[in-house]
N, CA, C and O of each residue as an XYZ file, in Angstrom:
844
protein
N       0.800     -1.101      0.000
C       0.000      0.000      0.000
C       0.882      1.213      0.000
O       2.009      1.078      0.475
N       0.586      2.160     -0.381
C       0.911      3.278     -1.017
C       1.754      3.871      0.708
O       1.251      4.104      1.807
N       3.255      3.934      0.182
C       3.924      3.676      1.878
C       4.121      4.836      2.872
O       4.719      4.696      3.939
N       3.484      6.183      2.375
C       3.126      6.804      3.530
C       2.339      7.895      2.764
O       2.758      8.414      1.729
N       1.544      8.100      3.166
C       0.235      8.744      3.563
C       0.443      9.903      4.004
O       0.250      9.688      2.807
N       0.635     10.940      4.446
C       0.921     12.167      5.579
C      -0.723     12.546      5.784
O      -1.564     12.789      4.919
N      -0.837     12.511      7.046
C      -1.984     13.271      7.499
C      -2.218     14.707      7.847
O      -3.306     15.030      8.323
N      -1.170     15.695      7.624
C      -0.817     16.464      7.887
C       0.499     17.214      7.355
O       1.283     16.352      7.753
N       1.053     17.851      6.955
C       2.085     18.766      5.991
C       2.827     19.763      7.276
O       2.200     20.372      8.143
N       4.392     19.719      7.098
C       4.836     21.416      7.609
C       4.362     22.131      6.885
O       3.573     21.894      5.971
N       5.062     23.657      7.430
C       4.339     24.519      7.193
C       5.478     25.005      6.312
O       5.460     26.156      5.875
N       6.443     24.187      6.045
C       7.309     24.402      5.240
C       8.019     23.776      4.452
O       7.952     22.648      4.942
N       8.982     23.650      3.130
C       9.698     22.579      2.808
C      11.028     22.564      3.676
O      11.681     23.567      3.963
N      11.215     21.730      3.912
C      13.065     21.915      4.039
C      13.682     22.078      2.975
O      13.276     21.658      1.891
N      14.849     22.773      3.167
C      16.102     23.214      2.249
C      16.782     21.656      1.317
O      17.060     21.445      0.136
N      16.829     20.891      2.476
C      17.242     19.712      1.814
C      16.268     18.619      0.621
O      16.851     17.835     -0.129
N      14.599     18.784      0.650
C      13.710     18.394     -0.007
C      13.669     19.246     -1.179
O      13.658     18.680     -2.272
N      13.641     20.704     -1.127
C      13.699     21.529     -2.171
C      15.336     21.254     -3.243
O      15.260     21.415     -4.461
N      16.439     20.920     -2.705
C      17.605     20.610     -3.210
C      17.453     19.742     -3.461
O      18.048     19.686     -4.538
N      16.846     18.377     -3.209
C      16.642     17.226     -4.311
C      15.938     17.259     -4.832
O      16.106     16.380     -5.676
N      14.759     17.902     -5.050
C      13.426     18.176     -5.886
C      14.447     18.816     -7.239
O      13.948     18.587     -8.341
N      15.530     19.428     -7.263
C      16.317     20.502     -8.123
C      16.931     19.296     -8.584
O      16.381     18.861     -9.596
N      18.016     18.527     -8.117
C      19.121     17.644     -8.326
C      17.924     16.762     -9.301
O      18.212     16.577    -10.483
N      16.547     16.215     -8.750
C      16.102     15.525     -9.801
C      15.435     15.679    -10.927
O      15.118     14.796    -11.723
N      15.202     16.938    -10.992
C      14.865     17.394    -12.245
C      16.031     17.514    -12.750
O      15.825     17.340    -13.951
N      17.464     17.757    -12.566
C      18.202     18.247    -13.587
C      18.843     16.545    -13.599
O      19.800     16.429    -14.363
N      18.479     15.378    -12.936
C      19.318     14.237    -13.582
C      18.367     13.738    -14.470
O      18.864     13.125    -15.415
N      16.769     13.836    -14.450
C      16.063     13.797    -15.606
C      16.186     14.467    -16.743
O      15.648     13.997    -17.746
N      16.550     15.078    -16.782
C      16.802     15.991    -17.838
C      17.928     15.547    -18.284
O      18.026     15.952    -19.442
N      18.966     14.844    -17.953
C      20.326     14.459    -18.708
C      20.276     12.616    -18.892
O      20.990     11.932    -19.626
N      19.464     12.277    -18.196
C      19.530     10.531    -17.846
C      18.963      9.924    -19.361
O      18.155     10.653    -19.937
N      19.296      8.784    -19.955
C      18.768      8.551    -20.797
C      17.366      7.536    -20.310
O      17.144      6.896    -19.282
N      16.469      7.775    -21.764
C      15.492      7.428    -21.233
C      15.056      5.732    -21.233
O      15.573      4.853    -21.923
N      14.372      5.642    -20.619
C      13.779      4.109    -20.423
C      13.212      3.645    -21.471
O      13.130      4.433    -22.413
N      12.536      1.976    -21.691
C      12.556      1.689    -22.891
C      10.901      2.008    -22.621
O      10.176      1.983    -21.626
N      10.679      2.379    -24.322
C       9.231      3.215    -24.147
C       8.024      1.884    -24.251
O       7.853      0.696    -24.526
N       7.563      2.797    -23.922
C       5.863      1.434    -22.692
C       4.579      2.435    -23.206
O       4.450      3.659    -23.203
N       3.852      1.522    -23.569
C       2.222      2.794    -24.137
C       1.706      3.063    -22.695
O       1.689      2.426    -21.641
N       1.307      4.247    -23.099
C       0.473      5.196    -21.510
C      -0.801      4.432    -21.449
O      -1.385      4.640    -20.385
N      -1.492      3.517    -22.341
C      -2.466      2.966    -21.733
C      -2.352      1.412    -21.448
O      -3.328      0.724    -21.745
N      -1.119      0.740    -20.837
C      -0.938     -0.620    -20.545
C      -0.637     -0.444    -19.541
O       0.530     -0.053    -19.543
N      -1.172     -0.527    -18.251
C      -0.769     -0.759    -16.829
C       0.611     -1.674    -16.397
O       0.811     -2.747    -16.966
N       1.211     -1.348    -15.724
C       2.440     -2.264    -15.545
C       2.391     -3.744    -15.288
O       1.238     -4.098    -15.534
N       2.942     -4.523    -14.998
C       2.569     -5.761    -15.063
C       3.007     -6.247    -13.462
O       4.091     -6.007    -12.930
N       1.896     -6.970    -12.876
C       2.461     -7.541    -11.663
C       2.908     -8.448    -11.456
O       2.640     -9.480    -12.071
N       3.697     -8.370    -10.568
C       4.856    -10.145    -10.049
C       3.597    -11.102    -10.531
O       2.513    -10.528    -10.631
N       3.643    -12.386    -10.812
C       3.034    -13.768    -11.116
C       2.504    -13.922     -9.759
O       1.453    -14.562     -9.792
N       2.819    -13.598     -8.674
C       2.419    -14.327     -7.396
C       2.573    -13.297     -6.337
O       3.454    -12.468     -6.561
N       1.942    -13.179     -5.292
C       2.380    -12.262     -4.227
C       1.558    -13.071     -2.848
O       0.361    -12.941     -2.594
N       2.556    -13.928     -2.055
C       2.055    -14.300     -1.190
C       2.125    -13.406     -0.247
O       3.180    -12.895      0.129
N       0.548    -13.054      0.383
C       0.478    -12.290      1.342
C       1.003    -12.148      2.324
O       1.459    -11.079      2.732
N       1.050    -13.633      3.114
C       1.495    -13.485      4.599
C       2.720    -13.631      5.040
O       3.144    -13.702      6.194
N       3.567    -13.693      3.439
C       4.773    -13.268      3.692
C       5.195    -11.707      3.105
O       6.311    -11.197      3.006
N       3.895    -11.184      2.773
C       4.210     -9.346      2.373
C       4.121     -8.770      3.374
O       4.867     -7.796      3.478
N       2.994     -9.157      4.801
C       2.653     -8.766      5.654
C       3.950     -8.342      6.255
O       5.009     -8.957      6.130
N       3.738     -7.034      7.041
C       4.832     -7.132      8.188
C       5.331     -5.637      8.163
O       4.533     -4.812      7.718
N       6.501     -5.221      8.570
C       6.970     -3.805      8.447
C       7.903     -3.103      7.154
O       9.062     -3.206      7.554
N       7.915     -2.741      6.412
C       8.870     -2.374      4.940
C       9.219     -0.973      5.461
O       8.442     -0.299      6.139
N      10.234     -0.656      5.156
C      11.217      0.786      4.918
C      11.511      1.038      3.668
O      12.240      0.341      2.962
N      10.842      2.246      3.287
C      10.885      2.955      2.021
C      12.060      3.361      1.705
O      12.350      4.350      2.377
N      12.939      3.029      0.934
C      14.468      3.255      0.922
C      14.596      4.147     -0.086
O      15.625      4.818     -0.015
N      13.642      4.449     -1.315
C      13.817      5.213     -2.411
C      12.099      5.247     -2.689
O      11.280      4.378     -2.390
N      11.876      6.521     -3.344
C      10.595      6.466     -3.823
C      10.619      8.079     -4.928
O      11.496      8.931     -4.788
N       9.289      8.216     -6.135
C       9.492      9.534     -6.746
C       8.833      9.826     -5.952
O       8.026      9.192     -5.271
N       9.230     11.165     -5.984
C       8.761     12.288     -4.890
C       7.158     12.558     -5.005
O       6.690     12.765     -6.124
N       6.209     12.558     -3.720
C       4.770     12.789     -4.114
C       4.866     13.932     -3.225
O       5.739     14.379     -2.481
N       3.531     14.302     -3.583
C       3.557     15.844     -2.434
C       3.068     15.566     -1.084
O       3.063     16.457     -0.234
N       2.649     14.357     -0.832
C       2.336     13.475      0.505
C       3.596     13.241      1.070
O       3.376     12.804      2.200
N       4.627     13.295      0.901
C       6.170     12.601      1.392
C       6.876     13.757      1.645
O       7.733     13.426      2.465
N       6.986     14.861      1.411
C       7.323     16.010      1.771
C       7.500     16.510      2.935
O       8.283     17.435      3.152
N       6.521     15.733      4.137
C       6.985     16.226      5.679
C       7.468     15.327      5.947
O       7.466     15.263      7.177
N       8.129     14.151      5.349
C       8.925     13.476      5.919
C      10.176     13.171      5.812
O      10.554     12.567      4.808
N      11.104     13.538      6.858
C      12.495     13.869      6.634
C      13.840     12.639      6.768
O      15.065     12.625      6.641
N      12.487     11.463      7.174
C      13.531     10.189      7.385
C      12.480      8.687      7.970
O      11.279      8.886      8.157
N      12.972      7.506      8.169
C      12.412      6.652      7.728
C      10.757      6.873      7.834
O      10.089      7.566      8.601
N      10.523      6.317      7.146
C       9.138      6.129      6.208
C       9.452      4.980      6.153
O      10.472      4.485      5.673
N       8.382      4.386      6.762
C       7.902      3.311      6.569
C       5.756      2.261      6.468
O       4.621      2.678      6.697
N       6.193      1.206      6.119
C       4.859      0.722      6.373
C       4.720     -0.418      6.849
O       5.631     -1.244      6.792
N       3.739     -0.628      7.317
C       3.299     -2.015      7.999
C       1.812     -2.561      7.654
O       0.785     -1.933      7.909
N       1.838     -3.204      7.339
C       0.737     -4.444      6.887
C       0.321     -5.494      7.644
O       1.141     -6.266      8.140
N      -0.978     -5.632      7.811
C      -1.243     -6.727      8.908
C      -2.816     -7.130      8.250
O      -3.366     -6.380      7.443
N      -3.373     -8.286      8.672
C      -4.715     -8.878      8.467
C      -5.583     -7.857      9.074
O      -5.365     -7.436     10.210
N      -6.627     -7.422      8.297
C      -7.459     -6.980      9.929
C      -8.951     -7.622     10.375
O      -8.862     -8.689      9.766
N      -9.806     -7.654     10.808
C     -10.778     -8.680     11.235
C     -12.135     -9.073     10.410
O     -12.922     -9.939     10.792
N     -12.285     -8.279      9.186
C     -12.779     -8.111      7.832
C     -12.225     -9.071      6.808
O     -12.772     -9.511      5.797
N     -11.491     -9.209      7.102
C      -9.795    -10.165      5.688
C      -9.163     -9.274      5.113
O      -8.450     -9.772      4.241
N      -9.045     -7.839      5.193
C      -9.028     -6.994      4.289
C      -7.320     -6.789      4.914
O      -6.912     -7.653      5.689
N      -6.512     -5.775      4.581
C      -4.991     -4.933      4.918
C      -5.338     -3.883      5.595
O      -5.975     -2.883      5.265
N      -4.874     -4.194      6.545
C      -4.916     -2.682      7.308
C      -3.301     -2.161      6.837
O      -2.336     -2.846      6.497
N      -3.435     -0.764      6.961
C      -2.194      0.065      6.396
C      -1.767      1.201      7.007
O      -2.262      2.327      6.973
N      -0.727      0.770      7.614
C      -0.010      1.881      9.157
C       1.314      2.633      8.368
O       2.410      2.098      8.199
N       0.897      4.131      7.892
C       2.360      4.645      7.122
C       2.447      5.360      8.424
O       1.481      5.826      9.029
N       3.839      5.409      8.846
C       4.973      6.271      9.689
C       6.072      6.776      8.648
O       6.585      6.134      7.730
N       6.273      7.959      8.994
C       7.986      9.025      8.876
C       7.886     10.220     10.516
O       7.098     10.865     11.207
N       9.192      9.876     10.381
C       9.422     10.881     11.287
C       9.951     12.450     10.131
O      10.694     12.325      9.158
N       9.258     13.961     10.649
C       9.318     15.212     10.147
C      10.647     15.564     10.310
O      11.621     15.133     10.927
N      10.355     16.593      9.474
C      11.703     17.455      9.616
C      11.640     18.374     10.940
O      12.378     19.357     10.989
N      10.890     18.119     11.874
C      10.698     18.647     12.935
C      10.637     17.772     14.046
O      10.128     18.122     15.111
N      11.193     16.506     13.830
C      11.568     15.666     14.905
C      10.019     15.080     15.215
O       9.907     14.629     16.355
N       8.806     15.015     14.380
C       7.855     14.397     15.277
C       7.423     13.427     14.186
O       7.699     13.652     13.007
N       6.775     12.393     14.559
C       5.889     11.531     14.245
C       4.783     11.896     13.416
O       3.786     12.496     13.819
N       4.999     11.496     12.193
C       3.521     11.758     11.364
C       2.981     10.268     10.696
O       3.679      9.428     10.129
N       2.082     10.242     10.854
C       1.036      8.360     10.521
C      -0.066      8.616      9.906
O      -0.828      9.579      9.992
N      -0.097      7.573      9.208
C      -1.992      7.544      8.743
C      -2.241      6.275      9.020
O      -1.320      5.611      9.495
N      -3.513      5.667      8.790
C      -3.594      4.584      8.968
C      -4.604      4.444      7.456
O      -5.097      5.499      7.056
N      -4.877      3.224      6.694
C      -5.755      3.354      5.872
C      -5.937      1.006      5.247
O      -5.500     -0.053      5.697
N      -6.459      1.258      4.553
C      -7.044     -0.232      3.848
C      -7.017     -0.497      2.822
O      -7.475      0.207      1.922
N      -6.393     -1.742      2.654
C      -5.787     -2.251      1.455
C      -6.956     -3.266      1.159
O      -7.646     -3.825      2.013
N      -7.071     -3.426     -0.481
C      -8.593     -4.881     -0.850
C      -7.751     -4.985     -1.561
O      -7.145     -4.046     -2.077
N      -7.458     -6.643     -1.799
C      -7.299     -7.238     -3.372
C      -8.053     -6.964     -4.726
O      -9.224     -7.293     -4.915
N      -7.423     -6.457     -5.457
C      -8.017     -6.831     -6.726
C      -8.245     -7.258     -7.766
O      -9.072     -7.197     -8.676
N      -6.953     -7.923     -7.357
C      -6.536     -9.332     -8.577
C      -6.256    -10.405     -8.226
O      -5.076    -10.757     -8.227
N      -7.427    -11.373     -7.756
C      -7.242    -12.622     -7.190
C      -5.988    -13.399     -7.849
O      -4.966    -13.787     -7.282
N      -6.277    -13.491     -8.910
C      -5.117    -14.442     -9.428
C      -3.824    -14.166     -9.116
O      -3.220    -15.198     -8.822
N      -3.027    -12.989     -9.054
C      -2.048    -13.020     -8.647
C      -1.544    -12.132     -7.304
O      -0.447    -12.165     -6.747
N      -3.281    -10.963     -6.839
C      -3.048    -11.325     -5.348
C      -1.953     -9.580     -5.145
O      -1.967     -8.895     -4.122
N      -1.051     -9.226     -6.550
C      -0.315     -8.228     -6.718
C      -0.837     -6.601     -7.149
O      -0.142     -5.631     -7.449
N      -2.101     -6.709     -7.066
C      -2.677     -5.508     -7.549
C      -3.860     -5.241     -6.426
O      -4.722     -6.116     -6.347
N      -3.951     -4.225     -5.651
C      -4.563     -3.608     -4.886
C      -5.163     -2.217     -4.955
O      -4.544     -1.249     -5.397
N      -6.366     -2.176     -4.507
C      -6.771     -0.948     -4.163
C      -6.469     -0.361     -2.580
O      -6.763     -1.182     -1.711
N      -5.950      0.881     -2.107
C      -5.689      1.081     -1.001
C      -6.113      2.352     -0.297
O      -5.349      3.302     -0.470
N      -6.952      2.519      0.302
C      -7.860      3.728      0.632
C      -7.516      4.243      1.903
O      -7.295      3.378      2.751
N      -7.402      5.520      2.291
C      -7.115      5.960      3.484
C      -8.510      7.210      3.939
O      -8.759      8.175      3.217
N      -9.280      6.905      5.270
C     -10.318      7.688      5.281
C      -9.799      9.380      5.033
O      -8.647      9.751      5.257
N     -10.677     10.099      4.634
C     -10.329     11.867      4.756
C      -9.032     11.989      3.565
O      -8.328     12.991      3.439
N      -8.930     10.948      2.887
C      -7.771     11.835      1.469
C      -9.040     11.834      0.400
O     -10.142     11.310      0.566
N      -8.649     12.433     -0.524
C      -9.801     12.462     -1.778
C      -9.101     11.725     -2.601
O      -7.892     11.709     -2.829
N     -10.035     11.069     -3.058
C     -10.405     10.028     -3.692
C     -10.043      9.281     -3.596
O      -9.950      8.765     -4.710
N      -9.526      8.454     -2.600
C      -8.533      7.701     -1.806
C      -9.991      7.002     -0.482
O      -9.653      6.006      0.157
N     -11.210      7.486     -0.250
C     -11.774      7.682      0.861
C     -12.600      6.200      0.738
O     -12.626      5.721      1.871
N     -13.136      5.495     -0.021
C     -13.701      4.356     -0.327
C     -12.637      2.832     -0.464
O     -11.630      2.788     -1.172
N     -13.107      1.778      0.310
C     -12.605      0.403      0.361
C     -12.348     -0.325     -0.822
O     -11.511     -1.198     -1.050
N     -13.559      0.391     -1.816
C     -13.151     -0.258     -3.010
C     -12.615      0.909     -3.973
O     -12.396      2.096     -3.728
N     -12.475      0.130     -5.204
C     -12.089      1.134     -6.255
C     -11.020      0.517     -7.272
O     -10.756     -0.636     -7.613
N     -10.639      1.474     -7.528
C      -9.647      1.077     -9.144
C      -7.975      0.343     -8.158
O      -7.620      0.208     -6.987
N      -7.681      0.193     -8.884
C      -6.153     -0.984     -8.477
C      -5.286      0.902     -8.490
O      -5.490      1.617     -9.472
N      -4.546      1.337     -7.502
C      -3.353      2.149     -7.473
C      -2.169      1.605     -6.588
O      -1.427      2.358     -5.957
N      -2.053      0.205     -6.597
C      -0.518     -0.164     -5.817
C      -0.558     -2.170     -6.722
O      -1.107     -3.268     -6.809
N       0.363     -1.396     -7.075
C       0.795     -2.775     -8.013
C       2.345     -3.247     -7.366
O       3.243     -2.417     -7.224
N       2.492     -4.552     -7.038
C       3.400     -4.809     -6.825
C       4.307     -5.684     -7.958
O       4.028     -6.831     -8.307
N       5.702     -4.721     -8.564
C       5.777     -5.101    -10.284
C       6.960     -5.846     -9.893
O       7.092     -6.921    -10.476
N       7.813     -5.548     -9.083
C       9.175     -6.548     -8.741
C       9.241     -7.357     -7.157
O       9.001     -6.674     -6.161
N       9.553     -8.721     -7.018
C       9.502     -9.135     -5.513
C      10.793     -9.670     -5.520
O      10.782    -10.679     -6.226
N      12.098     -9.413     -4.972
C      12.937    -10.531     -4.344
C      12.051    -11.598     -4.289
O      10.826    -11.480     -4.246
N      12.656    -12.613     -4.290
C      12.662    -13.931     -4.317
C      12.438    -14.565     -2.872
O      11.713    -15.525     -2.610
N      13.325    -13.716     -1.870
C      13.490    -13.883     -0.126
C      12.310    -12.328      0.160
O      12.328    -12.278      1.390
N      11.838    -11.726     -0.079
C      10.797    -11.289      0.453
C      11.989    -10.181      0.676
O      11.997     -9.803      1.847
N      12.748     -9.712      0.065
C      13.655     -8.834      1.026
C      13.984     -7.357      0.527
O      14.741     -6.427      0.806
N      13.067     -7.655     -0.288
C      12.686     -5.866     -1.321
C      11.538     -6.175     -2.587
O      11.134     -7.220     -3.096
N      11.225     -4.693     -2.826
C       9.557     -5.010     -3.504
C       9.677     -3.880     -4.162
O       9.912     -2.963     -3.375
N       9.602     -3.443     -5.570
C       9.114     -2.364     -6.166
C       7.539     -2.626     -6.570
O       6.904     -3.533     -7.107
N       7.225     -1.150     -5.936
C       5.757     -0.768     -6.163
C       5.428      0.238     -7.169
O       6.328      1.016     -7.488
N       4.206      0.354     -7.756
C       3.652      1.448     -8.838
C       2.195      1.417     -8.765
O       1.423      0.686     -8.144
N       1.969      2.675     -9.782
C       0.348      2.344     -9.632
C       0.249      2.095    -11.660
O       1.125      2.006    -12.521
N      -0.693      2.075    -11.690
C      -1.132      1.961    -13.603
C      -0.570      2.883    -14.245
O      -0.005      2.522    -15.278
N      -0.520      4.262    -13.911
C      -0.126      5.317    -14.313
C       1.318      5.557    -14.568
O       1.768      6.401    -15.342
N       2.137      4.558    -13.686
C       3.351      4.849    -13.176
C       3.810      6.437    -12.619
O       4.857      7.040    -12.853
N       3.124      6.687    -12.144
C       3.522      8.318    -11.386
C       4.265      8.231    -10.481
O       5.259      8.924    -10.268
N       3.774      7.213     -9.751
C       4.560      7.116     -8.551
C       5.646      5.419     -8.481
O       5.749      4.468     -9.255
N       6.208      5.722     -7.280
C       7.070      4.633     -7.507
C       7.746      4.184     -5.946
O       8.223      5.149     -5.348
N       7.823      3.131     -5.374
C       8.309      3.112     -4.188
C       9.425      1.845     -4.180
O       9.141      0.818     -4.796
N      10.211      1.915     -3.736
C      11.325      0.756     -2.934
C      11.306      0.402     -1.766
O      12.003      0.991     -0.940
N      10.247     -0.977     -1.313
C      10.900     -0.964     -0.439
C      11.320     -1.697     -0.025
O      11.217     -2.679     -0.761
N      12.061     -2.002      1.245
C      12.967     -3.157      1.770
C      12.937     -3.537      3.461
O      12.810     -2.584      4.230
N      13.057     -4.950      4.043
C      12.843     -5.120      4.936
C      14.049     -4.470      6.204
O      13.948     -4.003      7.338
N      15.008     -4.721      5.382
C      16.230     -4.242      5.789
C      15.844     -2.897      5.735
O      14.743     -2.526      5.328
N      17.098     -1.864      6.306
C      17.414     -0.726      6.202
C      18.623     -0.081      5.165
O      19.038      1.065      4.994
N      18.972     -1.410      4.560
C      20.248     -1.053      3.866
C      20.128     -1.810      2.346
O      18.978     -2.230      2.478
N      20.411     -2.125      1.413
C      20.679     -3.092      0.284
C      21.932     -2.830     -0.125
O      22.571     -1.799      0.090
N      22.371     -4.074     -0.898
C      24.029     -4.261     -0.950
C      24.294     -3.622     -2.534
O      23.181     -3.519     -3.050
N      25.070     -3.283     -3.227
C      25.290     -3.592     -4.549
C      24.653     -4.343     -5.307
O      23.744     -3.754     -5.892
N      24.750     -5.372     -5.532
C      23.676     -6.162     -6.372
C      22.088     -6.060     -5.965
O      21.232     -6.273     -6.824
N      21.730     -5.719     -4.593
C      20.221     -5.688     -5.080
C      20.006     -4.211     -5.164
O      18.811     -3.930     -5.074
N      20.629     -3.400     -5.277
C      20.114     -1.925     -5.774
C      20.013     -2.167     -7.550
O      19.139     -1.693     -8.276
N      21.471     -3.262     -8.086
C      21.060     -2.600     -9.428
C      19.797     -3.816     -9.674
O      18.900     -3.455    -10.436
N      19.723     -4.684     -9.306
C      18.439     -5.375     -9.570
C      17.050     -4.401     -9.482
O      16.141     -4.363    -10.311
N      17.159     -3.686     -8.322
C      16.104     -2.541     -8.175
C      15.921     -2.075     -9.798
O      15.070     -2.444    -10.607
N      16.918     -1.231     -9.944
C      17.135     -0.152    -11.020
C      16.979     -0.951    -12.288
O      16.674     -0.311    -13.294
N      17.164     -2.422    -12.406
C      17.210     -3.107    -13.494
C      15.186     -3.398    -13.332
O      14.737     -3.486    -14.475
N      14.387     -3.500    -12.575
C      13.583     -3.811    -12.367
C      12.444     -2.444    -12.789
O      11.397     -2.507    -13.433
N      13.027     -1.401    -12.233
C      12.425      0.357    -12.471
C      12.512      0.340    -14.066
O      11.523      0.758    -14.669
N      13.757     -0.166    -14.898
C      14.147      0.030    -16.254
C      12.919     -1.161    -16.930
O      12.509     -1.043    -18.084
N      12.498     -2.164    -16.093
C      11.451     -3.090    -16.592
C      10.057     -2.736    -16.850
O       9.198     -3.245    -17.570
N      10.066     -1.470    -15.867
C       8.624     -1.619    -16.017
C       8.129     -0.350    -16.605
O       6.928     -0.109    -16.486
N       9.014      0.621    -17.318
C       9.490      1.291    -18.190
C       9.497      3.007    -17.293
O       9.141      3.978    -17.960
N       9.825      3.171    -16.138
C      10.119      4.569    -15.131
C      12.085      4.480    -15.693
O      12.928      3.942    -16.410
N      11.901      5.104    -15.053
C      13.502      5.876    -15.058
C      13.953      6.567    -13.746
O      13.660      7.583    -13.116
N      15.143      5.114    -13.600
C      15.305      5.545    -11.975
C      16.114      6.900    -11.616
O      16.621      7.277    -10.559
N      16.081      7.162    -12.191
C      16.624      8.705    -11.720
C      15.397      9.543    -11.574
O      15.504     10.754    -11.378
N      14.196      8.931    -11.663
C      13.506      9.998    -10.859
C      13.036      8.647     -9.834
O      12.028      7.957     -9.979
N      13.787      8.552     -9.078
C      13.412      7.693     -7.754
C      14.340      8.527     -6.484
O      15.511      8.239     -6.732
N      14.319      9.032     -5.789
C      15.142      9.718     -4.745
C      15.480      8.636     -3.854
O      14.531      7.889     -3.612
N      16.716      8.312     -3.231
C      16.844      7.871     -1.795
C      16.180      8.394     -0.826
O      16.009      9.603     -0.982
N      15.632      7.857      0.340
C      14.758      8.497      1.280
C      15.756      8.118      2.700
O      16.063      6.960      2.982
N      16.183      9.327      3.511
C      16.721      8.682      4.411
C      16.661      7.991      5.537
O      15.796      8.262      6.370
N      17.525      7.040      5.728
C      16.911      5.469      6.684
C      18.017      5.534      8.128
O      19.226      5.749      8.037
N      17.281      5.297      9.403
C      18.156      5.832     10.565
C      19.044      4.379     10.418
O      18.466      3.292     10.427
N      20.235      4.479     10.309
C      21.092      2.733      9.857
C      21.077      2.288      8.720
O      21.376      1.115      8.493
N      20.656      3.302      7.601
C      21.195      2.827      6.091
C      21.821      4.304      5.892
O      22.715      4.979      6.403
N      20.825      4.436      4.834
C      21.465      6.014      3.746
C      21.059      7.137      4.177
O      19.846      7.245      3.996
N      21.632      8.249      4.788
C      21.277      9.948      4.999
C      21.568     10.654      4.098
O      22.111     11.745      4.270
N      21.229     10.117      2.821
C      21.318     11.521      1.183
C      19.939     11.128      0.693
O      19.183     10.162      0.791
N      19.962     12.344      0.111
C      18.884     12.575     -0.593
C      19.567     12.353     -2.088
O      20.426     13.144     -2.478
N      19.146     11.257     -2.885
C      20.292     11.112     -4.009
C      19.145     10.539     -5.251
O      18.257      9.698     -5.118
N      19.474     11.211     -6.290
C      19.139     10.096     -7.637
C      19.066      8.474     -7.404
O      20.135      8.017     -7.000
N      18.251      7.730     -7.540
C      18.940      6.575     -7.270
C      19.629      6.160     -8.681
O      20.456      5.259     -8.537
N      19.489      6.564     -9.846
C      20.535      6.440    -10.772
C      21.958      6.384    -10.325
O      22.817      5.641    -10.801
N      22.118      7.250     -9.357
C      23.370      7.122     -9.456
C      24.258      6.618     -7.796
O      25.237      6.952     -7.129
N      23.139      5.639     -7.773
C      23.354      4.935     -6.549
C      24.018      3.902     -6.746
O      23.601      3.100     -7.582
N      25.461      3.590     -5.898
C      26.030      2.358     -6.594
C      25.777      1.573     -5.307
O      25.615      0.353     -5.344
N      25.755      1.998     -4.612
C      25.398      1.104     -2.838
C      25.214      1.353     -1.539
O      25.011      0.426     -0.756
């Protein structure tokens, strides 16, 4: 589910969000581009997505910038659990650029039985976001194999998330990431690092992330 939510905004950007908002427009602007994908074929989801091993806590390690992610100055994360319906309950945390705690809570439905990887995910009080059901916006398009990182998207590909159970990934599974972003036709240079308390403190292209 769509891995954090903000229920609430500063009243300001930070200096450091506005400086990578800059850095990634200008590595888009030089990065070559991805291999081209028609705007009306939704991305394609993993073959399989066993739930109750998706369940659990993920750290957003990279994601493109939404205007929901903006008060958050460091880990972002989500957590997934059953809730007493059958449905996903959906707990986004980041801590602000003001040292506090910002959460939403919201609900995830399947919407593609067969493979279980395409969800609708609603959080009460956002627009159009406010209903249980609805159109599929969290596709899960890449899974490790060990459950140990997941690229997410929606149909549109607007958005884009990484995330990982860990706090860190080694060399080889970043470029698997980036080989995976290049699959589903985004361009990881507009994916930012997000910073993780025990992994990465830059705000970076992940293009040009070697580890």
């Amino acid at each position: 589910m769509t891995p954090i939510r903000t229920s609430r905004h500063s009243g300001c950007l930070a200096a450091g969000v506005a400086s990578a908002l800059i850095a990634i427009t200008t590595a888009a602007g030089t990065a070559v581009a991805g291999p081209a994908v028609s705007p009306i074929e939704a991305p394609a989801p993993v073959p399989y997505l066993d739930l109750d091993r998706y369940l659990g806590t993920w750290n957003q390690l990279a994601a493109v910038p939404q205007f929901f992610n903006l008060a958050c100055a460091r880990d972002t994360r989500a957590t997934y659990a059953l809730d007493p319906q059958g449905n996903i309950s959906v707990h986004n945390t980041c801590t602000t650029w003001v040292n506090s705690l910002n959460e939403i809570t919201g609900t995830a439905t399947v919407n593609d039985r067969t493979t279980g990887a395409q969800l609708h995910v609603s959080f009460p009080g956002v627009p159009t976001q406010d209903g249980l059901e609805g159109p599929t916006n969290y596709i899960v398009t890449a899974l490790d194999e060990a459950y140990s990182w997941a690229l997410v998207t929606d149909p549109s590909r607007t958005s884009g998330f990484v995330l990982a159970r860990d706090r860190v990934l080694d060399t080889a599974q970043w470029q698997q990431v980036r080989a995976a972003i290049d699959a589903v036709g985004q361009n990881s240079c507009l994916y930012l690092t997000s910073p993780t308390t025990g992994g990465r403190t830059d705000i970076a292209p992940l293009c040009a992330v070697t580890r």
